[in-house]
C-alpha positions in Angstrom: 25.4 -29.7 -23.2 28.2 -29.0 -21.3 27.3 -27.0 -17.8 28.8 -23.6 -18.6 26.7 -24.0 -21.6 23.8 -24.6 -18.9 24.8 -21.6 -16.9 24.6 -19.4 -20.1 21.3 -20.6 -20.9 20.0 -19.9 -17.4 21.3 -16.6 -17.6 20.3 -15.6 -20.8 17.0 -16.8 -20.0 17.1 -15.0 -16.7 18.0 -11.7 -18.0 15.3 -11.6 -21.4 12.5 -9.5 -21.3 9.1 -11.9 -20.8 6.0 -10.4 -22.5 4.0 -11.7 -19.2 6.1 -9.6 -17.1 5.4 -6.9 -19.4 8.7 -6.3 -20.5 10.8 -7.1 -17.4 13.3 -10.0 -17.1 12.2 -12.7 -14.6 15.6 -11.4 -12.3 14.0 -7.8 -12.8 10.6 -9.4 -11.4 12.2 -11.2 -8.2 14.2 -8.0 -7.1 10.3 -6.4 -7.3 8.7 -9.6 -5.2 11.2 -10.7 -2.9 14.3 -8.0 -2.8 11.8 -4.7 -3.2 14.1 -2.2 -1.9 17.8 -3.7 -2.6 20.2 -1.5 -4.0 20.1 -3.4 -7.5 15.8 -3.6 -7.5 14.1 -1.8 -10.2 12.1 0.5 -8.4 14.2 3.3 -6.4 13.4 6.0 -4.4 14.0 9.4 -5.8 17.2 10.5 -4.8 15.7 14.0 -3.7 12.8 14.1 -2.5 11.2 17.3 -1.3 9.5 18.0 1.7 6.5 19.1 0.8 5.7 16.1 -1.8 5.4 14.3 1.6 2.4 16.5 2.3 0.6 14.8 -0.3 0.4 11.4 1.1 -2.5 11.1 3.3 -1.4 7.9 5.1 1.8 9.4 6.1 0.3 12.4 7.1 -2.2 10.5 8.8 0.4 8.5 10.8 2.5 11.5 11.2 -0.1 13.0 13.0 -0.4 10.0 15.1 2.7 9.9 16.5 2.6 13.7 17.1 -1.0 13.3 19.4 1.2 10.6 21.0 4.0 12.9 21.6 1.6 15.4 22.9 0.0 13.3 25.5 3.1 11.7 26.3 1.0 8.6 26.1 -2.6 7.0 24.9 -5.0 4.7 26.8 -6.4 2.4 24.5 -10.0 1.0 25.4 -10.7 -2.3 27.1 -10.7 -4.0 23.4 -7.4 -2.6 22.6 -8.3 0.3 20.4 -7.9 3.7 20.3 -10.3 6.1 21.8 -13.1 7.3 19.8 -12.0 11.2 20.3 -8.1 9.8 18.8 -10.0 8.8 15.9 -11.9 11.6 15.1 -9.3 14.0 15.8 -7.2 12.6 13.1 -9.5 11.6 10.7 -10.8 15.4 11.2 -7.1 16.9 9.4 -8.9 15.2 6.3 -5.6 14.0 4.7 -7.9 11.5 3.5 -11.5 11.2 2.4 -13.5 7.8 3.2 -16.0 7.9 0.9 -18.5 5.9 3.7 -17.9 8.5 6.0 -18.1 11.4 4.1 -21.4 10.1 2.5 -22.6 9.5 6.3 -23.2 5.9 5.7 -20.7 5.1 8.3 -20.3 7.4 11.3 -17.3 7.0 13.6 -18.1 5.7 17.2 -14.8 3.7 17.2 -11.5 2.9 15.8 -12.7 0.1 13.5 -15.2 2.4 11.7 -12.4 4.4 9.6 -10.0 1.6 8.1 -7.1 3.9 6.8 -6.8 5.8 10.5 -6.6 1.8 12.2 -4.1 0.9 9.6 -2.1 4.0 10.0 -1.7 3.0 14.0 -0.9 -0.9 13.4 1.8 -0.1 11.1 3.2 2.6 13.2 3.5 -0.7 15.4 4.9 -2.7 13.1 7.4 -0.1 11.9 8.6 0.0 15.6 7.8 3.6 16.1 5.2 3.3 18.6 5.5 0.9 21.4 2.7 -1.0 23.6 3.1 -1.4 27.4 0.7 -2.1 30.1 -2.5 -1.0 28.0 -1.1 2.7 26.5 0.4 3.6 23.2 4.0 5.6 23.6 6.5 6.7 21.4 9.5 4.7 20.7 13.2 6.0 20.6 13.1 6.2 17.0 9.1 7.2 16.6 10.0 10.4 18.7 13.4 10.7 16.3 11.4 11.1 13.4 9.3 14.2 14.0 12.1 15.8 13.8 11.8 17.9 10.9 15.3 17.1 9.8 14.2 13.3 9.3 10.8 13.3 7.7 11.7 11.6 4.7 13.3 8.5 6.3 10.0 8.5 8.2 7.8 8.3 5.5 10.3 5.7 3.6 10.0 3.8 6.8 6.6 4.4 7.1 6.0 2.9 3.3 8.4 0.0 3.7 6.3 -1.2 6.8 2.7 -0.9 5.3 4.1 -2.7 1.9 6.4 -5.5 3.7 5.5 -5.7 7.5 1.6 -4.9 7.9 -0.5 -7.5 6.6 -2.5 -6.6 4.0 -5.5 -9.7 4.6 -6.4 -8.2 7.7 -8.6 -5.2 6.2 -10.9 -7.0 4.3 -13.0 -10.6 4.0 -11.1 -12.1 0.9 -9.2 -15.6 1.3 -5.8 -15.3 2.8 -4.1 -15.0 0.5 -0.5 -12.8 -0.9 -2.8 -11.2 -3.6 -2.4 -7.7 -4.1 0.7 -7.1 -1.3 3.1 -9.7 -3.0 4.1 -8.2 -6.0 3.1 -4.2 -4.8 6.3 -2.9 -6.7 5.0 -4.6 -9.9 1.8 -3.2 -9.4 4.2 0.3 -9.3 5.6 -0.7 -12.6 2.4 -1.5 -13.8 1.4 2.0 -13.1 5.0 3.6 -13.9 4.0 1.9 -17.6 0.8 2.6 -18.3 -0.1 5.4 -16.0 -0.5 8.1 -18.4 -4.1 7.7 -19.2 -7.3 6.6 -17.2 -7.2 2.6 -17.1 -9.6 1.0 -15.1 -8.8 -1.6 -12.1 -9.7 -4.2 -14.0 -6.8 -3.3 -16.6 -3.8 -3.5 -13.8 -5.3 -6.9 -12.6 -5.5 -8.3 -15.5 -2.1 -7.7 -16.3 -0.9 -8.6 -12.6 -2.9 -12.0 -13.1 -0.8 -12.8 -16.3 2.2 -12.4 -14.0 1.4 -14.6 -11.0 -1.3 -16.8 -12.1 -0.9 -19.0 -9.6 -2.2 -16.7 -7.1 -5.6 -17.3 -8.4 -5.6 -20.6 -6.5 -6.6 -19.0 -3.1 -9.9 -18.4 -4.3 -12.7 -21.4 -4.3 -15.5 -22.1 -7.0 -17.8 -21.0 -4.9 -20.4 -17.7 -4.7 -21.9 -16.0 -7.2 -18.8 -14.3 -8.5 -16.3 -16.2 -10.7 -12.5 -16.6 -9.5 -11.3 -14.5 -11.8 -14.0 -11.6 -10.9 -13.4 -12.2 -6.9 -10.0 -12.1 -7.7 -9.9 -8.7 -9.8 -12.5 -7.6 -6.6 -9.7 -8.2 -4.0 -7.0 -6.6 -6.3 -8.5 -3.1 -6.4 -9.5 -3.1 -2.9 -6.0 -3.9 -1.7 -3.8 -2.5 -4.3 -6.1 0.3 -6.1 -7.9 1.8 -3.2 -5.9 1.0 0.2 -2.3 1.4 -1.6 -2.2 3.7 -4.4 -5.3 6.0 -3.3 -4.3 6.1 0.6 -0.5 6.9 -0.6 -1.5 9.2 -3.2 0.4 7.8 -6.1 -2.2 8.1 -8.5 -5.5 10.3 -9.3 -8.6 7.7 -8.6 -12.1 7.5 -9.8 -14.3 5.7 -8.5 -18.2 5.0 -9.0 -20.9 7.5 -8.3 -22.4 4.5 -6.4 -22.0 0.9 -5.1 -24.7 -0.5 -7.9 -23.2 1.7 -10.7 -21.6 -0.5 -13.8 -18.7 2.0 -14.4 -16.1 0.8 -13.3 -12.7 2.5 -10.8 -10.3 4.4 -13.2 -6.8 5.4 -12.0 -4.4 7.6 -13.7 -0.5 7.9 -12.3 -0.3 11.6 -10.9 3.0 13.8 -9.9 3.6 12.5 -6.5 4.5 9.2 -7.7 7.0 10.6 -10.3 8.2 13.4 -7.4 8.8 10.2 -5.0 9.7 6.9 -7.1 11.6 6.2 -10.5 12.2 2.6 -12.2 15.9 1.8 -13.8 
């Protein structure tokens, strides 16, 4: 075989759809891992997206609302661990862009910044995203953080603001699984996933399944060990990461989750209008 009979073969190969990836080519699926939001990736922003579709994220809003309190105190003190004080917290988790089902149940009660996940998260990737800076043990607007409450630019914020918590902020650090890529690498094919199938109620089990076939090889960050199986710890850390601290804290799709921690049935997620209003696939 001669090589530009190589090279045809590579492409070919490269650019026919793989039942694994369910449907996509395997150039399609390393624009969605590694070169997310490229001008040539599958998934796309809508090209117009209206203002008050962004009202409908509750972790924008959340961090939004942030950087407003910031603007408003010209600065924040954090505590002597670093964190932001307790009356911070509760102010924003107070708006109730979104509903922690620990809190509202009254099993957790917030008495600091660690006790409500989505408002901590919503600060560190402010961080990350640049928008808020650190000096000398207070929290103050950056150039750019203070640029984007104009009302002008509030959809670059929130595109910022969603690139940083899927690239930049590191999804391990909100729970106890092995550190591992699960759930954030790959994110865009969870969309597709979603973008496909989204129609009807599927439960979380479904997407991993279907993400597993994909990127087997991430099941080797999880040991033999406990008294879950791989696959079941694995499917575990998938719809805490991707089901309920990506698609529910974003909004993207309508989630049900169990009456209680000991029920059998399981989380069921059904793609709802904001994801349509703010994403498309080509």
């Amino acid at each position: 075989m001669n090589p530009r009979d190589i090279e045809l073969e590579i492409l070919l190969k490269n650019h026919t759809p793989q039942d694994d990836f369910c449907g996509l080519t395997p150039s399609e699926i390393d624009h969605l891992l590694y070169r997310t939001f490229s001008f040539d990736s599958p998934l796309q922003f809508q090209s117009n997206i209206d203002n008050s579709i962004l009202d409908r994220i509750p972790f924008f809003r959340i961090a939004e609302a942030f950087l407003k309190i910031i603007e408003r105190e010209k600065s924040i003190k954090l505590t002597a661990l670093g964190n932001l004080p307790r009356k911070v917290v509760i102010e924003l988790y107070e708006n109730k862009y979104f509903l922690d089902r620990d809190i509202e149940s009254g099993f957790i009660k917030i008495t600091k910044e660690d006790d409500c996940r989505v408002v901590s998260t919503a600060r560190l990737t402010t961080l990350v995203a640049k928008l808020v800076k650190k000096s000398k043990g207070k929290l103050s607007l950056t150039k750019e953080g203070a640029n984007f409450l104009k009302k002008e630019n509030r959809v670059d914020f929130f595109k910022t603001i969603f690139r940083a918590y899927t690239v930049a902020f590191n999804w391990n650090y909100n729970d106890y699984y092995p550190e591992s890529p699960t759930g954030q690498l790959g994110f865009a094919f969870s969309m597709y996933l979603l973008h496909l199938h989204g129609q009807n109620f599927e439960t979380s089990d479904f997407y991993a399944e279907k993400y597993i076939k994909a990127l087997p090889k991430l099941l080797l960050y999880f040991p033999e060990e406990g008294l879950l199986s791989i696959e079941e710890s694995f499917k575990h850390c998938y719809g805490l990461r991707v089901i309920d601290y990506f698609f529910d804290w974003f909004g993207l799709a309508d989630v049900v989750y169990p009456d209680t921690i000991f029920s059998e049935e399981p989380t069921k997620l059904r793609k709802n209008e904001v994801f349509n209003l703010l994403f498309k696939f080509e």
